[in-house]
N, CA and C atoms of all chains as a GROMACS GRO file, in nm:
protein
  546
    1UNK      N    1   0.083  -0.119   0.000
    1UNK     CA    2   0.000   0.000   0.000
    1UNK      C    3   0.087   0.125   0.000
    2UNK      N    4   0.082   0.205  -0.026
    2UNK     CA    5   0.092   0.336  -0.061
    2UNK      C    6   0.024   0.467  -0.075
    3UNK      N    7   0.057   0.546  -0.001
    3UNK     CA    8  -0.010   0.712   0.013
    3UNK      C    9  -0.012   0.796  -0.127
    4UNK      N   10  -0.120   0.807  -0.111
    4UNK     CA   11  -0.211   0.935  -0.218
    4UNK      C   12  -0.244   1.052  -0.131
    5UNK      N   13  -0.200   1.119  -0.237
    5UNK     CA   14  -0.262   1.263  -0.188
    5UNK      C   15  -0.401   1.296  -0.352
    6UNK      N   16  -0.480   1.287  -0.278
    6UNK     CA   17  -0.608   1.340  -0.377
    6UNK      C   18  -0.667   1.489  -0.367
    7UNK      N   19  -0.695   1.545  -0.416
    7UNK     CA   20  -0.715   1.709  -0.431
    7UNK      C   21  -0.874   1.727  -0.525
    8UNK      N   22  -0.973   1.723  -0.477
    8UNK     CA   23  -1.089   1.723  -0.525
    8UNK      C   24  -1.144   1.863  -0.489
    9UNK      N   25  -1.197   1.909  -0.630
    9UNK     CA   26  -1.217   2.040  -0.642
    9UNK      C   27  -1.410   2.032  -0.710
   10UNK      N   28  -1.496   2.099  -0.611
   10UNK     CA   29  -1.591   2.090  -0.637
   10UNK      C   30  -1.650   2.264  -0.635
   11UNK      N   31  -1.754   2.230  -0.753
   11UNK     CA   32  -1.749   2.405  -0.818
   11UNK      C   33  -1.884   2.376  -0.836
   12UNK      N   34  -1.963   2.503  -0.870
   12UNK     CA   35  -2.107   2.501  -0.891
   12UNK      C   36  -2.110   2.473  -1.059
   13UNK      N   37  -2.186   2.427  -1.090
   13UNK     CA   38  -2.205   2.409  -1.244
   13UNK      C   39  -2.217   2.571  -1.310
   14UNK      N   40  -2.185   2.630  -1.447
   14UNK     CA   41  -2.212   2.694  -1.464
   14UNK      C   42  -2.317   2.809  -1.469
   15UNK      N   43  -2.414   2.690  -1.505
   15UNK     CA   44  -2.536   2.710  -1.493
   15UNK      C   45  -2.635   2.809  -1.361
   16UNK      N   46  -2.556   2.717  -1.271
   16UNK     CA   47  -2.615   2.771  -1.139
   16UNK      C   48  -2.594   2.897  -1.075
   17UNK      N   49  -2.676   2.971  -1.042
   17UNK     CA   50  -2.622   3.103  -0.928
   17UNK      C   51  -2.496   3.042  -0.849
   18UNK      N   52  -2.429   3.176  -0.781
   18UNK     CA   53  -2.336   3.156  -0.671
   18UNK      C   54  -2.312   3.272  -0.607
   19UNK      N   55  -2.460   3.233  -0.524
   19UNK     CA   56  -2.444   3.409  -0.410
   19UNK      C   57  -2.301   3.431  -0.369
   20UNK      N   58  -2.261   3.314  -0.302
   20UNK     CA   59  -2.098   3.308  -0.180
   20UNK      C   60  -2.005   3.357  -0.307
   21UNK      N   61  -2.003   3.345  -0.481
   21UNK     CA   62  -1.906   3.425  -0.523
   21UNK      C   63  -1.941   3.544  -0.572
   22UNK      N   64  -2.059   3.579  -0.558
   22UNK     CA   65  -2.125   3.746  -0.621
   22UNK      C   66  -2.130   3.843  -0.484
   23UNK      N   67  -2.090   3.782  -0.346
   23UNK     CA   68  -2.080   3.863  -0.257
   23UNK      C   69  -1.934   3.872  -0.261
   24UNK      N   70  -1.894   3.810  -0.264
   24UNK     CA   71  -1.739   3.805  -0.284
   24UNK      C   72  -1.702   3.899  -0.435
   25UNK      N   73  -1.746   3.926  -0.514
   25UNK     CA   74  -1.719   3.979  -0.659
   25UNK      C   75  -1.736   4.128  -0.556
   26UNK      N   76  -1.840   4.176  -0.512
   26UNK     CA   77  -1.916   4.288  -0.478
   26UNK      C   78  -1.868   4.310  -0.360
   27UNK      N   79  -1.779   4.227  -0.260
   27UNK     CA   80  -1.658   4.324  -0.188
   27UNK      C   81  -1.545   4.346  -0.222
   28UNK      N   82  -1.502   4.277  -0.349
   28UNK     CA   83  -1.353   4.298  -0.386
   28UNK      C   84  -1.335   4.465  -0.439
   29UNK      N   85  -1.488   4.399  -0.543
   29UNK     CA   86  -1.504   4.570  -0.619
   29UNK      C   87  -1.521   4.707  -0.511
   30UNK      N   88  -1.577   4.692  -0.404
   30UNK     CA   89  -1.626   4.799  -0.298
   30UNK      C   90  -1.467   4.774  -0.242
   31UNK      N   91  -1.369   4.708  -0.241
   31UNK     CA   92  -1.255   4.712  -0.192
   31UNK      C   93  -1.147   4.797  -0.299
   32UNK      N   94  -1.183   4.778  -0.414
   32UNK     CA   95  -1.069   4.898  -0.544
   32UNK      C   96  -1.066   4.760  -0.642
   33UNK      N   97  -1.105   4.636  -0.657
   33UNK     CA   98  -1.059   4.553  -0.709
   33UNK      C   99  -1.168   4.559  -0.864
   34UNK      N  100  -1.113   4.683  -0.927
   34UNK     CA  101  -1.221   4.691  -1.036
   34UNK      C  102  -1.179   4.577  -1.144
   35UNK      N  103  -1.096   4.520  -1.175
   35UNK     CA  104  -1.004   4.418  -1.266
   35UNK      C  105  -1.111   4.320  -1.269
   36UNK      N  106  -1.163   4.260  -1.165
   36UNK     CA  107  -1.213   4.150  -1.092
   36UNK      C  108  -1.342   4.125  -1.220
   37UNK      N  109  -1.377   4.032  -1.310
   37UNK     CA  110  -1.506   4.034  -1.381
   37UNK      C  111  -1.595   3.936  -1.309
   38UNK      N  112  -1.535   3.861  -1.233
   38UNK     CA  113  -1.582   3.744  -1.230
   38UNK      C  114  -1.619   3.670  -1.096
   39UNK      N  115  -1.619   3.585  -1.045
   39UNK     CA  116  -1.589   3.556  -0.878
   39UNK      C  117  -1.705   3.408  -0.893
   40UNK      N  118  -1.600   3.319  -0.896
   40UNK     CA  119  -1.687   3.213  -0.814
   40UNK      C  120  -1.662   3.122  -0.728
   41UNK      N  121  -1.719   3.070  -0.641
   41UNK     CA  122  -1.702   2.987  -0.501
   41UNK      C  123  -1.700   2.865  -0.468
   42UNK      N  124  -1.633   2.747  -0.486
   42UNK     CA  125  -1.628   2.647  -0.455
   42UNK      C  126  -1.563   2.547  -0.326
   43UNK      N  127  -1.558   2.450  -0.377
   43UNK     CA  128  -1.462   2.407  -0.247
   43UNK      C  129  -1.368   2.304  -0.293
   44UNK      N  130  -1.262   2.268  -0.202
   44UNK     CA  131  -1.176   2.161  -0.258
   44UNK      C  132  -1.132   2.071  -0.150
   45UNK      N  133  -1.158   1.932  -0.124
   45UNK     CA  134  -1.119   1.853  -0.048
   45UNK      C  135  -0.984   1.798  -0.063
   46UNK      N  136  -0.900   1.777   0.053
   46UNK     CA  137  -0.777   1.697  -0.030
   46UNK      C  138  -0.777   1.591   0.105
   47UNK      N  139  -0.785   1.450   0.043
   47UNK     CA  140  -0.749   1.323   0.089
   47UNK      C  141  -0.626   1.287   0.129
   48UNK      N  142  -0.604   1.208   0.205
   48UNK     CA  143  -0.509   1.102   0.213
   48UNK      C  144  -0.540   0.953   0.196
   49UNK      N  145  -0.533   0.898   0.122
   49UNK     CA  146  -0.558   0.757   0.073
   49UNK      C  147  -0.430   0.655   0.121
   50UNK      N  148  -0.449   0.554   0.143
   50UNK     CA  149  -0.351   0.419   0.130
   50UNK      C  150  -0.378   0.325   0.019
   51UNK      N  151  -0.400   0.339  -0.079
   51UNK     CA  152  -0.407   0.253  -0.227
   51UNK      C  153  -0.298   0.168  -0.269
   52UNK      N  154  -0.299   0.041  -0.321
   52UNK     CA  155  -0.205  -0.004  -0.408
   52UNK      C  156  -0.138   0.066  -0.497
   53UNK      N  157  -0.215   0.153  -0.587
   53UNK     CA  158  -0.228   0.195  -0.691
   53UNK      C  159  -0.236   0.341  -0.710
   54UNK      N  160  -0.196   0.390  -0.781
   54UNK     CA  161  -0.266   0.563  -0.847
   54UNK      C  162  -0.396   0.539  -0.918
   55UNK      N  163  -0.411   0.425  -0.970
   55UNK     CA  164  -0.522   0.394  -1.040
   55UNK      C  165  -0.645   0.351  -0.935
   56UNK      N  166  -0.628   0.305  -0.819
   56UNK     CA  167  -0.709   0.230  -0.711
   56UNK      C  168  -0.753   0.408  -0.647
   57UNK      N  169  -0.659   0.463  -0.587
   57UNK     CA  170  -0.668   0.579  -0.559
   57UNK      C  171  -0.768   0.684  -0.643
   58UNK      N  172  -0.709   0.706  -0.768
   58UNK     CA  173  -0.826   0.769  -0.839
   58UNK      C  174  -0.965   0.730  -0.836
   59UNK      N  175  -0.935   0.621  -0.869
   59UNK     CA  176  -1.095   0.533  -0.838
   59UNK      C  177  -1.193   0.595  -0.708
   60UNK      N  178  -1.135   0.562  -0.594
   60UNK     CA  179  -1.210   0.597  -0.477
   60UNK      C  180  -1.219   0.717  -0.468
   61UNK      N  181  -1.129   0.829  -0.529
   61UNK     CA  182  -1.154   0.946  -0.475
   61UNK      C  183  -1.301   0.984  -0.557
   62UNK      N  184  -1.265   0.943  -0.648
   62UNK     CA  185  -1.389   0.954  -0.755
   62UNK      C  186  -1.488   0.887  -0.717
   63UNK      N  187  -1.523   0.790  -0.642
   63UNK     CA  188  -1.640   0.744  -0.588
   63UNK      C  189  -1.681   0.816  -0.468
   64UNK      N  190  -1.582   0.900  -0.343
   64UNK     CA  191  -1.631   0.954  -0.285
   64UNK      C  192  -1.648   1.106  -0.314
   65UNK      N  193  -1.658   1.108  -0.438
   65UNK     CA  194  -1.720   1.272  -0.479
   65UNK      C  195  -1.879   1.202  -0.552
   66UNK      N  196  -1.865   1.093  -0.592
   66UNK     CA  197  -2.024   1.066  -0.636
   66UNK      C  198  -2.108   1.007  -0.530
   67UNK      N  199  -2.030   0.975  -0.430
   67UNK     CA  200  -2.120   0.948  -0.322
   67UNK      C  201  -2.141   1.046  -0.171
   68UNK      N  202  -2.058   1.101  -0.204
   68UNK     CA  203  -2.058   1.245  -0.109
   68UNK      C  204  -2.059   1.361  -0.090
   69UNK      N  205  -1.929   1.367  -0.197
   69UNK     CA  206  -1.857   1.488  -0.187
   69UNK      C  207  -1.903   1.601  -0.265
   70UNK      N  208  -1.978   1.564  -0.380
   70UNK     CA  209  -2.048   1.683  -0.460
   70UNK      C  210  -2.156   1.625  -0.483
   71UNK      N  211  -2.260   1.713  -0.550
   71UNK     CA  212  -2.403   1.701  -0.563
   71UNK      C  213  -2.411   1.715  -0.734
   72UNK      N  214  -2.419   1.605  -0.799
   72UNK     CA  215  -2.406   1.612  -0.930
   72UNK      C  216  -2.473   1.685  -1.022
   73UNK      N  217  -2.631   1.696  -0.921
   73UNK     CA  218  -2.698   1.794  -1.048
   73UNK      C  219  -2.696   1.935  -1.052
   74UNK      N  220  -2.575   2.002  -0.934
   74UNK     CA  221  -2.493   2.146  -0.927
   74UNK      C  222  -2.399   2.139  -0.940
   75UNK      N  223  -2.363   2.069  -0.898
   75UNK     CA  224  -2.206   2.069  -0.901
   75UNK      C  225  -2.073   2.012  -1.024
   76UNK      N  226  -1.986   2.037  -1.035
   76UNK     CA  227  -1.921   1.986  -1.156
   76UNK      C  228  -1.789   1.956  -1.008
   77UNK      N  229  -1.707   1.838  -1.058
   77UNK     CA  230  -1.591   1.792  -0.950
   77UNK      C  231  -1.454   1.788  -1.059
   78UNK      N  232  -1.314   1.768  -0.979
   78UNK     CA  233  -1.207   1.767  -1.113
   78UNK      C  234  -1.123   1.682  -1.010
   79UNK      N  235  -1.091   1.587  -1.018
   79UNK     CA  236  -0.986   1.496  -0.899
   79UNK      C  237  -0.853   1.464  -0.987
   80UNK      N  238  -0.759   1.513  -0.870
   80UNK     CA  239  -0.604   1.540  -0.921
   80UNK      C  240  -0.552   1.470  -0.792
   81UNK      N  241  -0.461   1.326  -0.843
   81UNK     CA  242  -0.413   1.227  -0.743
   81UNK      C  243  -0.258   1.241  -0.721
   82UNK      N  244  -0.179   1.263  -0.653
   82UNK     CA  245  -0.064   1.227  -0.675
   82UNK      C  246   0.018   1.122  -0.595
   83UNK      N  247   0.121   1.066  -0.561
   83UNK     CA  248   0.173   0.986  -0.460
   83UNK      C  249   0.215   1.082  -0.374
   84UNK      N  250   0.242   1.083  -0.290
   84UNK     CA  251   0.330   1.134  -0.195
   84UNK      C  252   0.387   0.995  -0.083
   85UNK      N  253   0.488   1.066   0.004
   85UNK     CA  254   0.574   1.008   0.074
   85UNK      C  255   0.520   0.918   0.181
   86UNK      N  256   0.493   0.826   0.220
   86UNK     CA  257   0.443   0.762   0.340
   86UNK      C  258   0.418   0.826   0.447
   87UNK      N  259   0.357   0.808   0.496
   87UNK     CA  260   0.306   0.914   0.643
   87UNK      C  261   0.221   0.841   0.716
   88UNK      N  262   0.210   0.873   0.870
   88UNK     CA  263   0.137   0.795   0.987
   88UNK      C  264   0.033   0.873   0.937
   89UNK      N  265  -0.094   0.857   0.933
   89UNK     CA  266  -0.269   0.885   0.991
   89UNK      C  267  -0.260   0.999   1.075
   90UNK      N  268  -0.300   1.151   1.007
   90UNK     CA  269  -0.342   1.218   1.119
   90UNK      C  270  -0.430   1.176   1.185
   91UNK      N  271  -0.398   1.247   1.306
   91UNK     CA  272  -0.482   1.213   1.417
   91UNK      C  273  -0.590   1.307   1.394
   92UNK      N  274  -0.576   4.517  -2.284
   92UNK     CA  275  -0.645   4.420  -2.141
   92UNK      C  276  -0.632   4.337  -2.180
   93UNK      N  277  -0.614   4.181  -2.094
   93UNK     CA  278  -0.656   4.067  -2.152
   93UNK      C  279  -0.725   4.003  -2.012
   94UNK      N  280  -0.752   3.893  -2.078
   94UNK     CA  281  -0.839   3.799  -1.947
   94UNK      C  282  -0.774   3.706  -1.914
   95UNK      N  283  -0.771   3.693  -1.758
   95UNK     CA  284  -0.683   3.608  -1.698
   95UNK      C  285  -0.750   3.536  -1.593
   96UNK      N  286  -0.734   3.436  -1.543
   96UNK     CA  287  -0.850   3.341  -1.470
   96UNK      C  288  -0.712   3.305  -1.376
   97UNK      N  289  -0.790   3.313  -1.227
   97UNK     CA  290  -0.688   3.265  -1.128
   97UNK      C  291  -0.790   3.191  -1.060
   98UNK      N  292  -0.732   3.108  -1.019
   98UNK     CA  293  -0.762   2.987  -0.926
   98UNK      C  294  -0.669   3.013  -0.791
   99UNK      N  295  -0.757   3.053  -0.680
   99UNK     CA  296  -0.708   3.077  -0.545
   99UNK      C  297  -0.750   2.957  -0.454
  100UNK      N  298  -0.682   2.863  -0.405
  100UNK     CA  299  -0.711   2.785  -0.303
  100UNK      C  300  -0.666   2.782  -0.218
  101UNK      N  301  -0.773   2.804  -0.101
  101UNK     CA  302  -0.760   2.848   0.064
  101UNK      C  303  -0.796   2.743   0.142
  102UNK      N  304  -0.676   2.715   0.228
  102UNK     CA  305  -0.688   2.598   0.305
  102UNK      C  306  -0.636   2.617   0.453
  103UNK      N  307  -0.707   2.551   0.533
  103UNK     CA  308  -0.691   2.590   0.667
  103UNK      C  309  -0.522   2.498   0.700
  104UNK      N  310  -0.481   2.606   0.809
  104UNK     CA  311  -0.318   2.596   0.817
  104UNK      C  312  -0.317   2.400   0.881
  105UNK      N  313  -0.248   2.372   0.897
  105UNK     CA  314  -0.234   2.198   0.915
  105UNK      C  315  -0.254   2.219   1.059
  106UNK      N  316  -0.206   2.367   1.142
  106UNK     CA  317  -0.225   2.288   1.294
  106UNK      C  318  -0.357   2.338   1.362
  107UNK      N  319  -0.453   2.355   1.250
  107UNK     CA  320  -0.576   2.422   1.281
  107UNK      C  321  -0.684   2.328   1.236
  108UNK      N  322  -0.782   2.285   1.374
  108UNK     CA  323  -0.860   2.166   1.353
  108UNK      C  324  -0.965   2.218   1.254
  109UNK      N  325  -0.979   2.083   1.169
  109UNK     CA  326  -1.086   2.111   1.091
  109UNK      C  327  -1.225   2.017   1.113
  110UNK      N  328  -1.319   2.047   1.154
  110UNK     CA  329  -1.429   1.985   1.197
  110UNK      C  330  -1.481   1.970   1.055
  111UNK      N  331  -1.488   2.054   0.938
  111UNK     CA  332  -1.520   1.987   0.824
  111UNK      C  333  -1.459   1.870   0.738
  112UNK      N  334  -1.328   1.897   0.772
  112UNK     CA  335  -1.279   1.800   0.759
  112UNK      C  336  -1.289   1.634   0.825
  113UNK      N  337  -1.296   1.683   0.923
  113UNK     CA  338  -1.311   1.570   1.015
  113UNK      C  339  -1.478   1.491   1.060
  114UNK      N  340  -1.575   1.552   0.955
  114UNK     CA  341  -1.692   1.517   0.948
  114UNK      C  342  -1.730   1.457   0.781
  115UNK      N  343  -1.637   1.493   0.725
  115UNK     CA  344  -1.643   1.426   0.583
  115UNK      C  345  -1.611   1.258   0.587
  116UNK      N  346  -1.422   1.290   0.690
  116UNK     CA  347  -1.371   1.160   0.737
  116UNK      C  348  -1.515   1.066   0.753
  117UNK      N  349  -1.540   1.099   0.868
  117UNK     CA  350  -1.617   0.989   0.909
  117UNK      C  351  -1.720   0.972   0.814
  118UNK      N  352  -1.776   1.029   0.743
  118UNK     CA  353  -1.927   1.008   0.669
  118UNK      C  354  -1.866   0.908   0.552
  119UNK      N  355  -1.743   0.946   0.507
  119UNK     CA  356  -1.662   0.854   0.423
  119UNK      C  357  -1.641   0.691   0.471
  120UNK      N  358  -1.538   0.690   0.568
  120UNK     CA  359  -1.578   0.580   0.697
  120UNK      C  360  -1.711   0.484   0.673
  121UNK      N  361  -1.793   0.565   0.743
  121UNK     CA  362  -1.924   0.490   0.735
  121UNK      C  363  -1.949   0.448   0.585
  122UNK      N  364  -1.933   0.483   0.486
  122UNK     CA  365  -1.992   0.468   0.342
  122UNK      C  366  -1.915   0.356   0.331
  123UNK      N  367  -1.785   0.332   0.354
  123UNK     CA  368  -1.716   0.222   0.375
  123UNK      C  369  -1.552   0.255   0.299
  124UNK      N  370  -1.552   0.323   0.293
  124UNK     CA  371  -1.440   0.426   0.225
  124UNK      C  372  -1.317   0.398   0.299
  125UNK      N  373  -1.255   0.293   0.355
  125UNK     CA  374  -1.192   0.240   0.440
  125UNK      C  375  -1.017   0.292   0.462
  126UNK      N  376  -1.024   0.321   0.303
  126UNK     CA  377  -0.851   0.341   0.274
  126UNK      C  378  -0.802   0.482   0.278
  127UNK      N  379  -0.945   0.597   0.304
  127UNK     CA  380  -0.900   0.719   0.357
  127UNK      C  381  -0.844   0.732   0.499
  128UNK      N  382  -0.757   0.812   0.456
  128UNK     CA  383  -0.642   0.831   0.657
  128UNK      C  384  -0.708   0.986   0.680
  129UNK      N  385  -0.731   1.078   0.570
  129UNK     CA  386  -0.727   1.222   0.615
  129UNK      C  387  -0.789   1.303   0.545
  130UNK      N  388  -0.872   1.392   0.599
  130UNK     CA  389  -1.004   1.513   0.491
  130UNK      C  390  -0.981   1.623   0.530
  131UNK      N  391  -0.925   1.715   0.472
  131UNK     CA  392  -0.915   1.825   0.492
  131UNK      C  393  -1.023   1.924   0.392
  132UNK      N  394  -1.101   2.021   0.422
  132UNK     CA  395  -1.157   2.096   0.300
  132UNK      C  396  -1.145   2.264   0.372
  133UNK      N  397  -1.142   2.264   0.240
  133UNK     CA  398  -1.074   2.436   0.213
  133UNK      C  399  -1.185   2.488   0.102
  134UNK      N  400  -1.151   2.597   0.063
  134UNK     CA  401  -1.246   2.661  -0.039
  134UNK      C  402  -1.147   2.729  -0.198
  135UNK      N  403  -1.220   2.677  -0.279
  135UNK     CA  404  -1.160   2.765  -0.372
  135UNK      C  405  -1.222   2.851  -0.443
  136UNK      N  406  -1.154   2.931  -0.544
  136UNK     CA  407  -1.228   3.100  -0.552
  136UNK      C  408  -1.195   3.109  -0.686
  137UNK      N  409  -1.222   3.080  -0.774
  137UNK     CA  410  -1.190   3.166  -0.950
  137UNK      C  411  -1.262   3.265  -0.950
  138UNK      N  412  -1.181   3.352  -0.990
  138UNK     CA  413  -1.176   3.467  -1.113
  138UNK      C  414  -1.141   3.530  -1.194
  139UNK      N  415  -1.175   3.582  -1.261
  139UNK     CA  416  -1.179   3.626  -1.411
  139UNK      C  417  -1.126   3.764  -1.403
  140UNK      N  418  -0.974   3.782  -1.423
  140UNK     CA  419  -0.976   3.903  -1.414
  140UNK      C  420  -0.896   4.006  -1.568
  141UNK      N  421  -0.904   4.137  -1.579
  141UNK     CA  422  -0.905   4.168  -1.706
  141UNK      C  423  -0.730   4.263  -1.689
  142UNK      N  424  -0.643   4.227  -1.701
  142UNK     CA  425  -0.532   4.303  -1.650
  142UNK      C  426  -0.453   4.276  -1.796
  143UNK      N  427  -0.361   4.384  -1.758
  143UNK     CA  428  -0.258   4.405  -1.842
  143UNK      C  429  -0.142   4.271  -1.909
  144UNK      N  430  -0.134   4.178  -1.788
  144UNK     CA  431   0.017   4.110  -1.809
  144UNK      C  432  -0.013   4.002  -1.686
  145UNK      N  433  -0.006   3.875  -1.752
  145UNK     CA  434  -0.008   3.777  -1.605
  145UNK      C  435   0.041   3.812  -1.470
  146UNK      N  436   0.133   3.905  -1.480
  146UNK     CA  437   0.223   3.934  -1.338
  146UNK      C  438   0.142   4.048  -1.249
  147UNK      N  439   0.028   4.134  -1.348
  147UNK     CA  440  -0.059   4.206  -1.285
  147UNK      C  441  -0.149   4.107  -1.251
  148UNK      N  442  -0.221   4.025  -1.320
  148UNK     CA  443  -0.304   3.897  -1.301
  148UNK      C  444  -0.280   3.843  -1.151
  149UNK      N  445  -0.160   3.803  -1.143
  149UNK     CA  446  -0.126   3.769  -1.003
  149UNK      C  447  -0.098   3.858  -0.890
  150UNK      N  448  -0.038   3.957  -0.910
  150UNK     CA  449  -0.039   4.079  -0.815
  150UNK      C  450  -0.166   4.103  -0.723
  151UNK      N  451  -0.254   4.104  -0.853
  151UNK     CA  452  -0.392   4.136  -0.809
  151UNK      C  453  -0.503   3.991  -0.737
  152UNK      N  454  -0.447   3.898  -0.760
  152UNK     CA  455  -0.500   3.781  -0.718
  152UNK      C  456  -0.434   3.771  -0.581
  153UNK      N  457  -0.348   3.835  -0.545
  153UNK     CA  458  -0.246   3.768  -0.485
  153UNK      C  459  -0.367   3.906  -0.334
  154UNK      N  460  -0.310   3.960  -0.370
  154UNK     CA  461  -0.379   4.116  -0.293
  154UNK      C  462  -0.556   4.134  -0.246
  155UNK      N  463  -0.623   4.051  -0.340
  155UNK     CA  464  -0.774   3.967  -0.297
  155UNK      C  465  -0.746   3.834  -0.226
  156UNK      N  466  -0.659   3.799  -0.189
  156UNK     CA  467  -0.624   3.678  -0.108
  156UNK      C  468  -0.586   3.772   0.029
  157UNK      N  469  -0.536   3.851   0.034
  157UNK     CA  470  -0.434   3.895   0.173
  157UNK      C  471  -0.568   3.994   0.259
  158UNK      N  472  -0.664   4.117   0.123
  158UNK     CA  473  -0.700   4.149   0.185
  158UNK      C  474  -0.927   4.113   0.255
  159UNK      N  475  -0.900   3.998   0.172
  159UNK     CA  476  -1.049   3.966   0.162
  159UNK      C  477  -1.060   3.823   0.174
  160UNK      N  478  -0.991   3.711   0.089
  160UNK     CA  479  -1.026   3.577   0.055
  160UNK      C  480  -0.977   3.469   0.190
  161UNK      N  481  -0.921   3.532   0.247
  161UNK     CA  482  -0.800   3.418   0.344
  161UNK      C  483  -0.768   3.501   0.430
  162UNK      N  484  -0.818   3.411   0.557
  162UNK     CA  485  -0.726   3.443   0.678
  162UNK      C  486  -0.593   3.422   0.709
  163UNK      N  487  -0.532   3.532   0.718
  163UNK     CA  488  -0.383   3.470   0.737
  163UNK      C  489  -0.338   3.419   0.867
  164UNK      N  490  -0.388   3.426   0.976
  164UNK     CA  491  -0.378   3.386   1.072
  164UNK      C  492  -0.403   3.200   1.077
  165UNK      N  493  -0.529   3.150   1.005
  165UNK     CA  494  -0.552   3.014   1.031
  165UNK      C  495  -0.547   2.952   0.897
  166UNK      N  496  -0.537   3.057   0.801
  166UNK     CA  497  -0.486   2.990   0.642
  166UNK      C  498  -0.423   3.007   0.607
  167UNK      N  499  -0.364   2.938   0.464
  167UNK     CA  500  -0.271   2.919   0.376
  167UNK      C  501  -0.348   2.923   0.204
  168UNK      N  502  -0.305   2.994   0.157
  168UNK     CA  503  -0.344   3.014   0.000
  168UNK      C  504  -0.235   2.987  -0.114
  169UNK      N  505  -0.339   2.944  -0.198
  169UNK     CA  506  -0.184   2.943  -0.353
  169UNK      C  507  -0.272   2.986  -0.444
  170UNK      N  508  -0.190   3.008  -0.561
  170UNK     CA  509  -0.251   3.064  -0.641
  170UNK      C  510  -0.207   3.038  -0.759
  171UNK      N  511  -0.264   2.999  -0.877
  171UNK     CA  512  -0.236   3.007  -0.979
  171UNK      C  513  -0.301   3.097  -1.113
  172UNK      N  514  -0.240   3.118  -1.205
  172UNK     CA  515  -0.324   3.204  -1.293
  172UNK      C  516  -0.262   3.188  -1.434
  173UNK      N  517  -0.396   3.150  -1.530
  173UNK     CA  518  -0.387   3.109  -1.674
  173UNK      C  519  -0.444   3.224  -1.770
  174UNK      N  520  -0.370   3.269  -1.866
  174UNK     CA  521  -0.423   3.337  -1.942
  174UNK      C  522  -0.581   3.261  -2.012
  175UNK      N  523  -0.688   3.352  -2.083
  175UNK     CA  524  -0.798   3.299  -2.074
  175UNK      C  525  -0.821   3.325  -2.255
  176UNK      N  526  -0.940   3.311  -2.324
  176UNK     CA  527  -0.940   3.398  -2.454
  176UNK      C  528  -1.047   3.508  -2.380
  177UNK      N  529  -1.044   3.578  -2.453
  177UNK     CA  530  -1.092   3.723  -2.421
  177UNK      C  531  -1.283   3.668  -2.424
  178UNK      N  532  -1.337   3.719  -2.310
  178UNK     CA  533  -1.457   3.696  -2.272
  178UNK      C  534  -1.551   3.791  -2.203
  179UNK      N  535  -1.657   3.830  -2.251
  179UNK     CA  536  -1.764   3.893  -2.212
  179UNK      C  537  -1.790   3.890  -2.073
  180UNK      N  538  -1.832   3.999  -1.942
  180UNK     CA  539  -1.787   3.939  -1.838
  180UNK      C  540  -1.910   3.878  -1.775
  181UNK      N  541  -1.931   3.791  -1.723
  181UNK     CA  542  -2.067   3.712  -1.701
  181UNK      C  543  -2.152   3.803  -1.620
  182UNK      N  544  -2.290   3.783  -1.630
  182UNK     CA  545  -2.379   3.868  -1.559
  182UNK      C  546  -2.328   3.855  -1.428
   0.00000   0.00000   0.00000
């Protein structure tokens, strides 16, 4: 077995409103940040896995964004796995 | 001008408990998700911004992180930023 680091990035679908980034657009601008066109709000989980595999790893991270981690009919997800170094279990 | 899209991800510092994190853990756990060790979640922030030169792109990404997006006290931010093709700015 071997440590993954997974980085799951969950975003609102285009489609959808996103008050949490249009309040955020509308203090940057009330802050001088006229550049700013845009602003949107998501979130990003990052895992630690013990997998055989990069391929076993991807797998699950990707099953726990369809079974948890995002809401498919808002949300759009993007999972980026890498190895990293062995490490004890945070506590 | 051109359009430049930064991706800001804000994540709580490592020695700062994360109860979201640590409520994903377990819901994962229970689902049977066995081979996760660790959940951390943070938030991420795109935007669209219209600047001169990637290095203003980031200046200015960098400066909506310090004075609005992230606590510096219990977070940590990175940032990246991709030139975009030139785009209408969304409602």
């Amino acid at each position: 077995m071997h440590s993954y680091k997974a980085r799951i990035t969950v975003t609102l679908r285009p489609s959808i409103l996103d008050p949490q980034g249009k309040a955020a657009h509308r203090a940057l601008t009330n802050l001088g940040f006229s550049t700013v066109q845009e602003v949107r709000v998501g979130k990003v989980v990052e895992m630690v896995l013990h997998e055989p595999s990069l391929e076993a790893a991807r797998a699950a991270a990707e099953a726990a964004c369809q079974k948890l981690l995002a809401n498919p009919v808002m949300e759009d997800y993007a999972v980026t796995v890498r190895r990293v170094p062995e490490i004890a279990a945070a506590s």
